[in-house]
N, C-alpha and C positions, 0 to 999 in steps of 0.2 A: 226233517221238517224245516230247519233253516235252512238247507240249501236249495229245498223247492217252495217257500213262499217268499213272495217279494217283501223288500222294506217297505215297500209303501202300504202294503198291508194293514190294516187298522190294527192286528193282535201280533204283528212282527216283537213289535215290542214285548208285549207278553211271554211270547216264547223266546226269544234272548235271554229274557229273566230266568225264567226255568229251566234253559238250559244250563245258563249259571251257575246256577242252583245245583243242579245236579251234579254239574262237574267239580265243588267244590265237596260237596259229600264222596264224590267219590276217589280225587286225591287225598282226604285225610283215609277213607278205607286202604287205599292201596299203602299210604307212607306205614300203616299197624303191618304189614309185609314182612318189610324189611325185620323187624322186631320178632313176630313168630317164628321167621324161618331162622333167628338167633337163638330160640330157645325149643326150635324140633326135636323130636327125638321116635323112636319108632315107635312108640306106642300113644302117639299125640296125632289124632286127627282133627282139623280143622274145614269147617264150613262155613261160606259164606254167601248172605244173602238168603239165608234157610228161610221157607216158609211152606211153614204145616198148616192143617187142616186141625178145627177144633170146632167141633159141633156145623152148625149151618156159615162160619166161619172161618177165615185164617189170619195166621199169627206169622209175623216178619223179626228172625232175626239177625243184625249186622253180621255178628262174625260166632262161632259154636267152636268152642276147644274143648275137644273129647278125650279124657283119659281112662286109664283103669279105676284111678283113683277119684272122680270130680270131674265135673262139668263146670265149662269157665263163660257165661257169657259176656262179650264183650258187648258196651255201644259206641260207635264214633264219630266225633261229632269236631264239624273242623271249621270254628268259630270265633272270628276276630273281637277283639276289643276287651271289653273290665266284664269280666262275669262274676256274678254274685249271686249265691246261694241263700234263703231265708232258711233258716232251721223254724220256725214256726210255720211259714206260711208254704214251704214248702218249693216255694216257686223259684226259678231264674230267672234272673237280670242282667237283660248284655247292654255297658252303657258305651256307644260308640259315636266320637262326635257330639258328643252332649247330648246325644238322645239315651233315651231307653226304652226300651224294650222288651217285653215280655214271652218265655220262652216255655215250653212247655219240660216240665223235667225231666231228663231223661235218664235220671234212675229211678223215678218214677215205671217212667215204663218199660225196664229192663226189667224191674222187679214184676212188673206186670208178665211181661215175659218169661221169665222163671216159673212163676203159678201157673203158667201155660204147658210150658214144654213137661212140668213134674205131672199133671194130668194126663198128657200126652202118653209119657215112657208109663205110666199105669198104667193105661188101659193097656198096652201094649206086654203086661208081662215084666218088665223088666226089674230088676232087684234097684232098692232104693240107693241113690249114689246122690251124694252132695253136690247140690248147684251153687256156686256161687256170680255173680255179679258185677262187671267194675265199666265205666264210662272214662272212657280216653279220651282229651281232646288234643286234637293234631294241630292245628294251627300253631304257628310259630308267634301270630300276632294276639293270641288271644291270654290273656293275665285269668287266673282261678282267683276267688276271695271268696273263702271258706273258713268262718268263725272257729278258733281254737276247742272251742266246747259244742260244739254241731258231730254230735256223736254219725248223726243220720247220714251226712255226707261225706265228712270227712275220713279219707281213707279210701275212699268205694268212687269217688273222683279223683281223676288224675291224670297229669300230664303226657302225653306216648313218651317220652323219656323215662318217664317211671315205670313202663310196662314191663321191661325185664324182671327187674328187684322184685314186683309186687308178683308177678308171675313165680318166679324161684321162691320165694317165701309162702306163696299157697302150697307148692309143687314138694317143700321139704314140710312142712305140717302137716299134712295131710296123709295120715299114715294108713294101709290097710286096704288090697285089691280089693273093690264092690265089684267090678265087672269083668268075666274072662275075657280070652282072645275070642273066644264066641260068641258072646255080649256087642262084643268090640262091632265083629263083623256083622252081627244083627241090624245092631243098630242102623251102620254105615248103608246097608242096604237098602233099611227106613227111611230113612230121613230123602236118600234120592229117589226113590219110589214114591213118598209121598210128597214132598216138594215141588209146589205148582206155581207157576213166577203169576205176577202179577201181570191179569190180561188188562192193560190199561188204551183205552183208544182215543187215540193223542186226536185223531180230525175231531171228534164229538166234543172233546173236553175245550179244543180252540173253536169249536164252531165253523169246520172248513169242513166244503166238499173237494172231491175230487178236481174240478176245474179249478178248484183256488192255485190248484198245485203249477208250478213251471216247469214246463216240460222239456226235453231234450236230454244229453247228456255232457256229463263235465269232462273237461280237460284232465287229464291224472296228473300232468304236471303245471299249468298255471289255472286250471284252476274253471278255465271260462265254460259257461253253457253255451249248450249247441253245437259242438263241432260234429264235423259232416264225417258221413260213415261214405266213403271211397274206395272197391274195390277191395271189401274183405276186411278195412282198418278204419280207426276213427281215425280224421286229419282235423287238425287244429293249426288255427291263422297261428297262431307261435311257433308253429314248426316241427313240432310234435305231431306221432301218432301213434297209434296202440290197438293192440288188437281184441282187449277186451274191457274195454273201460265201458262197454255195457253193463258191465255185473254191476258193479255200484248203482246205477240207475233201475235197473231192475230191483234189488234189494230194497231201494227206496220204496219202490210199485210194493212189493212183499210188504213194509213196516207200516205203509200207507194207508194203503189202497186195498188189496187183496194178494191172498198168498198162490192164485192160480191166475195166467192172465189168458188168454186168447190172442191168436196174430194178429186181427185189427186191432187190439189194446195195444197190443207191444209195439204196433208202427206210429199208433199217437203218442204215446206215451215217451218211445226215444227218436221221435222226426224223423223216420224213415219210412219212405214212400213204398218202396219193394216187399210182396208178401214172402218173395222167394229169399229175399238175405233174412228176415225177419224167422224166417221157418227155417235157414242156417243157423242163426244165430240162439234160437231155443232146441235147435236138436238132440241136445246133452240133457236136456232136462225130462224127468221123467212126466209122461201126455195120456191125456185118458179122453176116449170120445170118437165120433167118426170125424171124417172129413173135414166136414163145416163148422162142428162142432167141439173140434180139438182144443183140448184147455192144458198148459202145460204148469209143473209146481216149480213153483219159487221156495218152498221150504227149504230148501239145502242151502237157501241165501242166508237164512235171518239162523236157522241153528246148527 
């Protein structure tokens, strides 16, 4: 979406934001990585971004460490500045820049999480296996300040440098298989069988239609939209060319717009005039329809 709506866009801004956003949720996820894969072992499965189904609802969560013995849910959370926990009030406080700000807790809603998923593996059968809980924060800029006597937080918040130790110290307590290797493999079945991501529709939520979009396609190597498709390859005024630097534009069309397009879509969509390079160029894809009415999938883009 930021690379096909323009800045001058009135919600450019808006989406810069949230992609921000997003990208910084999702570097402290990936840095909890490096830490798991230090403390893997074969009977330790790991899911991320799980989200089940619970009554006319679903429940989202960060990262699921599945053992014989315990269930570990992790939260992550990758947040600059002075954070402060209330042990009464419950709440967090990030003060950054003299501001503050108020945060929603997020062992709060891990533990919300856990009363979820133990519903979950019930209805399902499963023999009771201890969940536990713990919220990591990754940021390198962010300071914890958690009262000596805040039984409630302390401990269950922690820094990713602490995730090992606290990990290995559940991992040796924790004595007595709950779940076999067929348990194991049950579950693991479960959870991707029922795990449904969230269908979020980014045009509705910014308020864009299809024409907001800019159209053409980019450069793989600097970058620029519209380079002209010449004899089989994209050419770009830098001197580059490529012979499928459609896919990416297309995919866009897929996350966009729709996941089937039609050859007139496809020739507005990446500025080229020809039905017949256009009907080359979607020939790989699998097409349903007669003639005129040939619609080809972009699914195989986005999964």
């Amino acid at each position: 979406m930021e690379r096909r709506v323009s800045p001058d866009c009135s919600v450019f801004g808006d989406i810069e934001e949230s992609l921000r956003i997003v990208r910084i949720g999702d570097r402290g996820e990936r840095s909890l990585d490096y830490y798991i894969e230090l403390v893997s072992s074969n009977d330790l499965l790991v899911f991320y971004d799980l989200r089940l189904p619970r009554g006319e609802y679903h429940f989202q969560m960060d990262t699921v460490l599945v053992t014989p013995r315990f269930v570990l849910l992790v939260e992550v959370k990758n947040i600059s500045g002075d954070i402060y926990f209330n042990k009464e009030s419950k709440q967090m406080i990030r003060v950054l820049n003299n501001i503050s700000e108020t945060f929603p807790n997020p062992l709060l809603q891990v533990s919300q999480q856990k009363f979820q998923l133990q519903q979950f593996l019930q209805n399902y059968g499963f023999p009771n296996i201890p969940i536990y809980t713990l919220v990591v924060f990754a940021s390198r800029h962010g300071i914890l300040h958690i009262q000596s006597d805040d039984t409630f937080h302390l401990g269950k918040i922690i820094s990713i440098q602490e995730f090992i130790f606290k990990y290995q110290k559940l991992n040796e307590s924790v004595l007595g298989q709950v779940w076999s290797e067929g348990d194991l493999n049950r579950v693991s079945d479960l959870f991707i069988r029922e795990h449904k991501p969230e269908d979020v529709d980014l045009m509705k939520r910014f308020g864009l239609k299809a024409a907001d979009l800019m159209k053409g396609v980019h450069c793989p190597k600097c970058g620029r939209l519209g380079v002209q498709h010449k004899h089989g390859k994209w050419v770009c005024i830098c001197g580059s060319s490529s012979k499928d630097a459609h896919v990416l534009a297309l995919r866009d069309y897929a996350l966009l717009i729709d996941e089937w397009i039609i050859n007139q879509e496809a020739r507005n969509f990446l500025g080229v005039e020809s039905r017949h390079a256009i009907k080359r160029i979607l020939s790989n894809f699998e097409k349903e329809g007669g003639t005129k009415g040939t619609r080809y999938n972009l699914k195989p883009l986005i999964y």
